[in-house]
C-alpha positions in Angstrom: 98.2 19.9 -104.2 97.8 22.6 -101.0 94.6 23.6 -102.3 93.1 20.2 -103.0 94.1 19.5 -99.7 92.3 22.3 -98.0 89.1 21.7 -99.9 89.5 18.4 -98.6 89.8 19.7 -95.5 87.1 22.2 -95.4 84.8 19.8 -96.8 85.6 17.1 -94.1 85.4 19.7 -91.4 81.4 21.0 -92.7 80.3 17.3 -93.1 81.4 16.2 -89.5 80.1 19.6 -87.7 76.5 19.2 -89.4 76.4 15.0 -89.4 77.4 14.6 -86.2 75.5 16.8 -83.7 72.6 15.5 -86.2 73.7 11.8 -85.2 73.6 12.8 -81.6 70.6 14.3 -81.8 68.9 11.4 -83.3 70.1 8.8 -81.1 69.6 11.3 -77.6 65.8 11.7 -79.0 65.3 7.7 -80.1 66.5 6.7 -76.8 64.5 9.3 -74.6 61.5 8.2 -76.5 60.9 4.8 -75.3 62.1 6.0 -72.0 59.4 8.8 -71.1 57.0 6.3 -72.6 57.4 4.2 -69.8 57.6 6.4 -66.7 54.8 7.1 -64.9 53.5 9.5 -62.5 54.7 9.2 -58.6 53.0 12.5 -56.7 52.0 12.1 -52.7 48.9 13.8 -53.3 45.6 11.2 -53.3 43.3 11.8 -56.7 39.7 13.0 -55.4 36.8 10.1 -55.8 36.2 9.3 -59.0 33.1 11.3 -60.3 29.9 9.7 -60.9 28.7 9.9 -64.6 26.2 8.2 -66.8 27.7 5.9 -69.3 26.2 6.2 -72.3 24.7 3.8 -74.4 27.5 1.5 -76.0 28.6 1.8 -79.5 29.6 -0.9 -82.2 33.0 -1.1 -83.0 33.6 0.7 -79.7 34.4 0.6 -76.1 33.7 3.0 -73.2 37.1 4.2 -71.3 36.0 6.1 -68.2 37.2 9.4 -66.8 40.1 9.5 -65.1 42.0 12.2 -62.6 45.0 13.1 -64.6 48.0 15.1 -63.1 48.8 19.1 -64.0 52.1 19.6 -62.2 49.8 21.2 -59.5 46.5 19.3 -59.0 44.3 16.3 -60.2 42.1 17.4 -63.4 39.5 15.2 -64.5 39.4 14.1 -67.6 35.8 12.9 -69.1 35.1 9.2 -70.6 35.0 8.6 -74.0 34.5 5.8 -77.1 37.7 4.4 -78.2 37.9 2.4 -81.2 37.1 -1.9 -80.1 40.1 -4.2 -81.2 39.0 -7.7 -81.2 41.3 -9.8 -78.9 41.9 -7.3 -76.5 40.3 -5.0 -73.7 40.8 -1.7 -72.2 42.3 -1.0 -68.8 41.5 2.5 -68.0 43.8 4.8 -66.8 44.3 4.9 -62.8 45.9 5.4 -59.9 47.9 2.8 -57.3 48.5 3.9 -53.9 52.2 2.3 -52.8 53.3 3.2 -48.9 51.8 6.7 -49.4 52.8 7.8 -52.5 50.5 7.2 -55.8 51.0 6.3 -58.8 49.7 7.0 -62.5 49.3 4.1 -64.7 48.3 5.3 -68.1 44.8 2.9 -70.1 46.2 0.9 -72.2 45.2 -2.5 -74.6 45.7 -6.0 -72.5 45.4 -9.2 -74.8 42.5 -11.4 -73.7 
């Protein structure tokens, strides 16, 4: 009866150290997810001008999303335009930045209904 109950034990003990910190691990990660998804950039540095570039020709089936200053850590980079794949009932707002009492901010492009 002492030894069943050990094994019992021991085999309660393994499944709740390797379940749990799985567990937490898996809800910590689903609920940062959604979380960094949504934050945007706030710096107090103003992005330079947008460059001026040549859009080329359009595409069927696709739509032009401009370049865009992005945000290293340390300075604006730019990033070039490019196709993205058209879906019908929607349109593209490009990437960009909001200026808000000196400070700007990063809204990532993103598919608008309409």
């Amino acid at each position: 009866m002492e030894v069943a109950l050990n094994i019992h034990n021991s085999v309660k003990r393994g499944w709740s150290t390797l379940v749990l910190p799985a567990l937490g691990a898996a809800l910590l990660i689903g609920s940062a997810a959604p979380a960094i998804a949504g934050v945007g950039i706030d710096i107090e540095v103003a992005p330079p001008a947008p460059r001026i570039v040549e859009v080329p020709p359009p595409r069927p089936g696709f739509v032009w999303a401009p370049g865009y200053y992005r945000w290293d850590g340390h300075q604006h980079v730019w990033v070039d335009g490019r196709f993205i794949r058209e879906r019908r009932g929607f349109h593209w707002v490009p990437e960009h930045w909001d200026e808000h009492h000196g400070r700007y901010h990063f809204e990532p492009g993103h598919w608008d209904r309409g």
